[in-house]
N, C-alpha and C positions, 0 to 999 in steps of 0.2 A: 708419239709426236706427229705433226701433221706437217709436211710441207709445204702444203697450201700456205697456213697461218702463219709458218716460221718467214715464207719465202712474200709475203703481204709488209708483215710487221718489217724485216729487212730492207724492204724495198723504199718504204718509208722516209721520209725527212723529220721526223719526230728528232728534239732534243737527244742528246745520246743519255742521261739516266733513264724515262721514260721508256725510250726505244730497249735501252739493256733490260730494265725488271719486265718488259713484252716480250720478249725474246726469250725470259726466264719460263714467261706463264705457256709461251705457245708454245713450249717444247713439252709440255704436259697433253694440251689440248685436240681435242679433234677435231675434223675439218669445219666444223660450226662455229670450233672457237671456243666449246665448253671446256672446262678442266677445275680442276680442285685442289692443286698443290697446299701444304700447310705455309703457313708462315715463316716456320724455321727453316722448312725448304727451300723457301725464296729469297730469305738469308745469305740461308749457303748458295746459293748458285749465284745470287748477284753482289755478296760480300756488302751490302748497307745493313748500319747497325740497325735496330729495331725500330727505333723511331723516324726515322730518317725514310725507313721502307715503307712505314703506315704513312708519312704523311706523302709522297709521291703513289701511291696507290689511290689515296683521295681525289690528290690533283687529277690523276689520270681517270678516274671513275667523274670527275667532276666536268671535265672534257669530254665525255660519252665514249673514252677508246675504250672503256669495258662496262660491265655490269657486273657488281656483286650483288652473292645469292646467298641466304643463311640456308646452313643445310644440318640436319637433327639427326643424330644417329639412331638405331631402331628404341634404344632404352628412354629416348626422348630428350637427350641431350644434347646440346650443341658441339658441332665438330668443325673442323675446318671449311671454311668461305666457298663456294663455287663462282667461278668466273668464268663471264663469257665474253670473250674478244670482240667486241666491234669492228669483226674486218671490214664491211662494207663503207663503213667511217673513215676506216682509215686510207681505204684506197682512193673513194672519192676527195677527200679533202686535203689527205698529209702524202699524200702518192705521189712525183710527179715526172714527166717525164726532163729526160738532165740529157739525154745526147745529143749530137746534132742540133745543137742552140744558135740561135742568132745574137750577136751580144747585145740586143735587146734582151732576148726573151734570159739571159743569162741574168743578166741585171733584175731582170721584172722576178725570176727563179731566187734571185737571194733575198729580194725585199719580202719573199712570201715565207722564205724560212726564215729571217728575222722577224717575222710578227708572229707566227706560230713560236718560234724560242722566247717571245715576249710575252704571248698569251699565256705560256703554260710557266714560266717564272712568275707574275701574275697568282696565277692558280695554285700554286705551288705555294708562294707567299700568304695570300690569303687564309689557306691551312692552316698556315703556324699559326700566325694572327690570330685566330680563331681559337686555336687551341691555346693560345698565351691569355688571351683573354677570358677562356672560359676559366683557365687558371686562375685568373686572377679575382675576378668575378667567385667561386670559391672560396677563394683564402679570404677576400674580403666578406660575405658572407660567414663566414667560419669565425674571425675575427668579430666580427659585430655581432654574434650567436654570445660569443666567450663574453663580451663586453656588457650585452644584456642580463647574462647568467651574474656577471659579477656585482654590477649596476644590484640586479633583485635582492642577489643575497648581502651585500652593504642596506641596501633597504631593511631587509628582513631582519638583520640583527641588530638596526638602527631602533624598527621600533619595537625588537625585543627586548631591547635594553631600557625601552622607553617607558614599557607596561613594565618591566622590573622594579625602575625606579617610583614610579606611579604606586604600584602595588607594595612594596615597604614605606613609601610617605602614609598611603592610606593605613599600612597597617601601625604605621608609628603615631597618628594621627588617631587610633581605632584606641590601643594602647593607654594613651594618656600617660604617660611613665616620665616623670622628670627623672635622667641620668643621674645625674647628680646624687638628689636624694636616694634611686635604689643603691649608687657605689658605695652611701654613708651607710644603711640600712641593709648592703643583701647578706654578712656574716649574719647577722643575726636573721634574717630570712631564711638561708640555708638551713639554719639551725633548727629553725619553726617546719621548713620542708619533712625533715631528717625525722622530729618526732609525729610527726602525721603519716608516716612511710615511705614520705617518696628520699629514697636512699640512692648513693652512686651504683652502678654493678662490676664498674671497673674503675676509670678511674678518677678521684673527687675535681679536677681539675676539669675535665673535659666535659661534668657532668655540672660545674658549676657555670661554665662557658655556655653548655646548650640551656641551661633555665634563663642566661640573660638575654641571651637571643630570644629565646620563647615570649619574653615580658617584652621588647622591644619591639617585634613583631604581631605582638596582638593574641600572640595565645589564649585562648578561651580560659581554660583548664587553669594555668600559670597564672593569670590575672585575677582571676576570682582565690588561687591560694595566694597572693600579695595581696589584695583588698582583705581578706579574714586575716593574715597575717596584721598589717597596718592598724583593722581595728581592734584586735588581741592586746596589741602594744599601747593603741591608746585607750583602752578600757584598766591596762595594768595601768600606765602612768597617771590617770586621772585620778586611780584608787590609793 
């Protein structure tokens, strides 16, 4: 602990949060003003929850009463913040003398601590601000990420449904198969199947479902055995 900096930072007219988490760091620091307390240190000694402590450390780094330093442990890691107190700051500017006042200078002495508790309320505000915003700025980014993503894939299955139906007119189109006539005609197709080998292998039901899909679809294979089938029939019926 250094006296110098405790007995600077005290002396002080800083706001009382500010002047208290100063008072936390200068009981670490040497007479430079360097010190490296962790964050949870700074917690406990000054009882503000975590957020509340980051953004009053900002304020106060954003008013030049300190300087943070990123400091890497030997493994190359990052470790706890080094901080170096601006005493020379804070005695020239938030210093002042309060005894033996004229009530003049008593008067002129509180207008300078009312703008300094204004300035750093001010700075203090802006912080959050900042941080509500980058928030926000985020979620809305994040939100319009999700929206795009959903937007494509509505796209993508739009015109995947598009080339599906595309691709069954053409193949129904490829086909040439009036329904009708194969529903009149496919027992006895089946039957034509059955004696040329193509047989069920499990079961006649499901096997007679995938030949009509096959024929409505365009099957190469299928359509050439209902075209010999067709002309078998009409070669018998003309005889």
């Amino acid at each position: 602990m250094s006296l110098k900096a405790m007995t600077i930072v005290f002396e002080s007219v800083l706001p009382h949060a500010p002047k208290h988490i100063l008072v936390a760091i200068a009981d670490f620091a040497d007479d430079s003003g360097y010190c490296f307390p962790s964050l949870r240190t700074l917690r406990y000694k000054t009882s503000f929850k975590k957020t509340t402590l980051v953004y009053h450390l900002r304020a106060i780094e954003n008013i030049k009463l300190i300087q943070k330093v990123k400091r890497q442990a030997n493994n190359g890691r990052n470790t706890s913040s080094a901080y170096i107190i601006n005493l020379k700051n804070i005695e020239e500017k938030y210093t002042f003398r309060y005894k033996n006042l004229t009530q003049k200078e008593e008067k002129e002495l509180e207008l300078k601590i009312k703008e300094i508790e204004d300035l750093y309320q001010k700075k203090y505000q802006d912080v959050r601000n900042y941080k509500a915003e980058k928030s926000n700025r985020k979620n809305k980014k994040s939100q319009s990420e999700q929206y795009k993503k959903s937007k494509k894939r509505d796209v993508s299955s739009q015109r995947e449904q598009a080339k599906k139906i595309v691709c069954v007119n053409n193949l129904n189109h490829q086909s040439n198969i009036d329904e009708e006539e194969l529903n009149k005609n496919f027992e006895n197709f089946y039957e034509y199947l059955n004696s040329i080998g193509v047989v069920a292998t499990k079961s006649i039901h499901m096997h007679k479902n995938t030949i009509k899909v096959k024929l409505l679809e365009g099957d190469k294979f299928t359509i050439q055995n209902y075209k010999n089938f067709k002309t078998k029939s009409t070669a018998h019926n003309t005889a």
